[in-house]
C-alpha positions as CSV (number, residue, x, y, z in Angstrom):
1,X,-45.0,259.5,68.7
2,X,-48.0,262.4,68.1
3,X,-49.3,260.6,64.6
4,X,-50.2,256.9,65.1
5,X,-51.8,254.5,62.3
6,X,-54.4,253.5,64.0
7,X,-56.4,251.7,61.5
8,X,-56.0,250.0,58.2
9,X,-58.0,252.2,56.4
10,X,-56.5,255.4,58.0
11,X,-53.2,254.1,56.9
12,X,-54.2,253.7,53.4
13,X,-56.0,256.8,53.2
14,X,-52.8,258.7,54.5
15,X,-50.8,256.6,52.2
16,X,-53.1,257.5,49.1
17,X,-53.0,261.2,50.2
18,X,-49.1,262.0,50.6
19,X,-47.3,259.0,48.3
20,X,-47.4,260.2,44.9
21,X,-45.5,263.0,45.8
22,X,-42.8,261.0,47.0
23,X,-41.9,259.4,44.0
24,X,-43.0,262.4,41.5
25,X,-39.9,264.3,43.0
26,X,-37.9,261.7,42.3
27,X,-38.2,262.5,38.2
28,X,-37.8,266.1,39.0
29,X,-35.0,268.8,39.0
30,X,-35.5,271.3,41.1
31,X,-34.9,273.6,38.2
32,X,-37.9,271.9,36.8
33,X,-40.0,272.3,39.7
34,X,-39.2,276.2,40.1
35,X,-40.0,276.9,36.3
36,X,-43.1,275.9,36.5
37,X,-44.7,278.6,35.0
38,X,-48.7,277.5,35.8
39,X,-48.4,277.9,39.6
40,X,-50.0,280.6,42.1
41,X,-49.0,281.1,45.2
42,X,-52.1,279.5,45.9
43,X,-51.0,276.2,44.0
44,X,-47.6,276.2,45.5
45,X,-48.9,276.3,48.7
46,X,-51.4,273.7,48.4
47,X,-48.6,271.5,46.6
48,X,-46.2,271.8,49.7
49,X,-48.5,270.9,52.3
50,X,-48.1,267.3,50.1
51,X,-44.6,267.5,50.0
52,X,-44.2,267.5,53.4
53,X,-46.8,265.0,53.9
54,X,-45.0,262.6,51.2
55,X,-41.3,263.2,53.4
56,X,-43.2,261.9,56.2
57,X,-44.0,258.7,54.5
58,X,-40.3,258.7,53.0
59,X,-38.9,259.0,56.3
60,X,-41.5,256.4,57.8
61,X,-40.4,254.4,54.7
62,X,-36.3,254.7,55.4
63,X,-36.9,253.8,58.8
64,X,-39.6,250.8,58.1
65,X,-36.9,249.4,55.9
66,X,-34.1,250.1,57.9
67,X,-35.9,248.2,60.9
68,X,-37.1,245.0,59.0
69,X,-33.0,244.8,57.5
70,X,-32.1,244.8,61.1
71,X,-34.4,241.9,61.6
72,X,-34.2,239.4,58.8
73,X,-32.1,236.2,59.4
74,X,-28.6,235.1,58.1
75,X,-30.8,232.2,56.1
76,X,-30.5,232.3,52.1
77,X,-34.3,234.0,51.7
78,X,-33.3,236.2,54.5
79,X,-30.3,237.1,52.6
80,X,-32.6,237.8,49.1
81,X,-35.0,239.7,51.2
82,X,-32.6,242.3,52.5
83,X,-30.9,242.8,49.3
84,X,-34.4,244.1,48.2
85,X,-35.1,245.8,51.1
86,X,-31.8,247.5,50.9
87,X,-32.5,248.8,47.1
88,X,-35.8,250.0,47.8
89,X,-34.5,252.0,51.0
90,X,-32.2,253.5,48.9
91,X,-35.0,254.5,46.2
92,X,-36.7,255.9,49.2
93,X,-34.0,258.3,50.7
94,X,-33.6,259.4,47.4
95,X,-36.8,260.8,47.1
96,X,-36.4,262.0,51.1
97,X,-33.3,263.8,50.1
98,X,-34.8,266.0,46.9
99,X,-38.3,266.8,49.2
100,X,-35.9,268.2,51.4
101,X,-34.0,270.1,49.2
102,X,-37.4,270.9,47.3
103,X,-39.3,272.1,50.1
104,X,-36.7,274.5,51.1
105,X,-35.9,276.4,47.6
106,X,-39.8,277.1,47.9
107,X,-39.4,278.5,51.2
108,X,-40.9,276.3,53.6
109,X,-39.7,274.2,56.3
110,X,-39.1,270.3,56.0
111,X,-41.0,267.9,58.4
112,X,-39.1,266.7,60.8
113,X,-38.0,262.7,61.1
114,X,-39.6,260.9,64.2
115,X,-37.9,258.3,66.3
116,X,-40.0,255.2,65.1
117,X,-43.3,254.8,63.0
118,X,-46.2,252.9,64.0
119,X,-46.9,250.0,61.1
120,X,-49.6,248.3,63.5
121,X,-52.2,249.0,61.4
122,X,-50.7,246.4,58.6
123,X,-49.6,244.1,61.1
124,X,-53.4,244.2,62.5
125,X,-54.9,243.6,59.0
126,X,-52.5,240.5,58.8
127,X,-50.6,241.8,56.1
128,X,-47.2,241.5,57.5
129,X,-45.1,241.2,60.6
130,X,-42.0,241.8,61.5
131,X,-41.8,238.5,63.3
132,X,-40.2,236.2,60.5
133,X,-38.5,237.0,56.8
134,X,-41.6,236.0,55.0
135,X,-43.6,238.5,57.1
136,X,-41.3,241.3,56.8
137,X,-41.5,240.5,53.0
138,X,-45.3,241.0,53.0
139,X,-45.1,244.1,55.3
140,X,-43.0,245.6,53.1
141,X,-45.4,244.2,50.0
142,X,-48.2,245.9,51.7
143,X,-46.6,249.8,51.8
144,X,-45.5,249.2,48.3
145,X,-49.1,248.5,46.9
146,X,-50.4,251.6,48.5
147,X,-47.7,253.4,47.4
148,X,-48.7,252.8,44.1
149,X,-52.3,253.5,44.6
150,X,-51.2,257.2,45.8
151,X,-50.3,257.6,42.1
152,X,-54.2,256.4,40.8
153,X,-55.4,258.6,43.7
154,X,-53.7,262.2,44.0
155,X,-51.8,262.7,40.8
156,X,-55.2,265.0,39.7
157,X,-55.0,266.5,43.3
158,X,-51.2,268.3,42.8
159,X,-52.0,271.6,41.1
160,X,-47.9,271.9,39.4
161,X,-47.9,270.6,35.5
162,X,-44.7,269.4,35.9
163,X,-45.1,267.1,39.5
164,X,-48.2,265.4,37.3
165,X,-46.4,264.8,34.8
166,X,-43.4,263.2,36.9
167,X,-45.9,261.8,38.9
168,X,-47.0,259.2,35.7
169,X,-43.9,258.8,34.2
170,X,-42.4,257.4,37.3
171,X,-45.7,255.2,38.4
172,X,-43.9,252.0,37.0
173,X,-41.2,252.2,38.7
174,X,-43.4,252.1,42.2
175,X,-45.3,249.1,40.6
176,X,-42.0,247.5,40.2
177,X,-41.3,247.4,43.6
178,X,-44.2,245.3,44.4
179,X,-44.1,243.2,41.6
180,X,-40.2,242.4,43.1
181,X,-41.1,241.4,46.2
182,X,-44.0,239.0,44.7
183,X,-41.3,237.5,42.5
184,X,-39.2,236.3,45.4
185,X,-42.3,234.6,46.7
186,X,-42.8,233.3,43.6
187,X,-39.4,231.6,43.6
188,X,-40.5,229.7,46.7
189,X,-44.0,228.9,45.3
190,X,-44.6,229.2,41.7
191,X,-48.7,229.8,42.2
192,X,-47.4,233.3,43.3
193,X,-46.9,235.8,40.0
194,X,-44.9,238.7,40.5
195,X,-48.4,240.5,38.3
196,X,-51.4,239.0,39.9
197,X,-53.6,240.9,38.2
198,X,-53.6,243.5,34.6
199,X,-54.0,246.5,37.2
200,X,-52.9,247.5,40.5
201,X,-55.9,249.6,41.9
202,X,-58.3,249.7,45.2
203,X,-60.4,247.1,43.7
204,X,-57.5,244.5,43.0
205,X,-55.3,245.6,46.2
206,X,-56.1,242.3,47.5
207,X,-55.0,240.2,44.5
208,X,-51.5,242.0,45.4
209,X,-51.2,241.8,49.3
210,X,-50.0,238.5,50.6
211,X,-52.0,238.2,53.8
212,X,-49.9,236.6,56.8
């Protein structure tokens, strides 16, 4: 693998830099995207190098998901946690599937998908594991939340009307994800809320993560 995470901050900041793409594509037709009538060259080229950062964290997403499914027990919250898992992968290859397509009707060239993904960086800061269901359940927590923060982040950063726009619109959806996975802890302990606080952003991140 050439692109470790090799710290926690590193892997938010990368996070923060290429997510909001991810899930802005998602509210997008390409026929939207390509009638955009505000962009340069320029603009499209600066909005592409984010595309193809945000298919990297899809694909590292797919895979991250697929991986943890594989490891989850046969045990009733096992069972709950991969049911989840298993809808937000399929969010996630959603949005992998249209920067594809995306990336190619503006003439440039997909990233390619690596072999495996290195989540150390979360598993480091103790906020998840893939070592138990309740740990996979917080790893999983933990690229959610800065999925959302992406959003807060870089939706100023794209330079295309239309993938700003998409890119708030669909900013619930993302916090719903996390707020999901906190409500199936909260069904196991009820001082866990699936909102722990009225805003997801860098300075509540840790009223969201559920440290191992």
């Amino acid at each position: 693998m050439k692109k470790n995470i090799n710290a926690p901050e590193n892997s938010r900041r990368t996070a923060l830099k290429a997510g909001l793409a991810a899930s802005a594509l998602a509210a997008l037709s390409l026929t939207t995207l390509n009638s955009a009538n505000a962009s340069t060259k320029s603009d499209t080229k600066h909005d592409m190098a984010i595309l193809n950062a945000a298919l990297d964290l899809e694909n590292q997403a797919i895979w991250a998901y697929g991986v943890a499914a594989g490891k989850l027990s046969d045990s009733k919250v096992g069972n709950v946690i991969k049911s989840l898992a298993l809808r937000n992968q399929v969010d996630h290859i959603k949005h992998r599937d249209i920067f594809i397509s995306t990336i190619q009707s503006l003439g440039g060239t997909p990233t390619n998908t690596r072999e495996a993904y290195d989540l150390s960086a979360y598993i480091k800061a103790g906020e998840g594991n893939l070592d138990s269901d309740a740990n996979i359940a917080k790893l999983a927590l933990a690229l959610e939340v800065d999925a959302v923060l992406a959003y807060a982040s870089a939706v100023s950063k794209l330079r295309t009307p239309a993938l700003v726009a998409a890119g708030l619109t669909i900013l619930p959806d993302e916090s719903a994800h996390a707020a999901a996975i906190r409500a199936v802890f909260g069904t196991l302990d009820s001082t866990i809320h699936a909102v722990p606080a009225a805003q997801l952003s860098k300075e509540t991140r840790s009223q969201w993560i559920l440290s191992v």
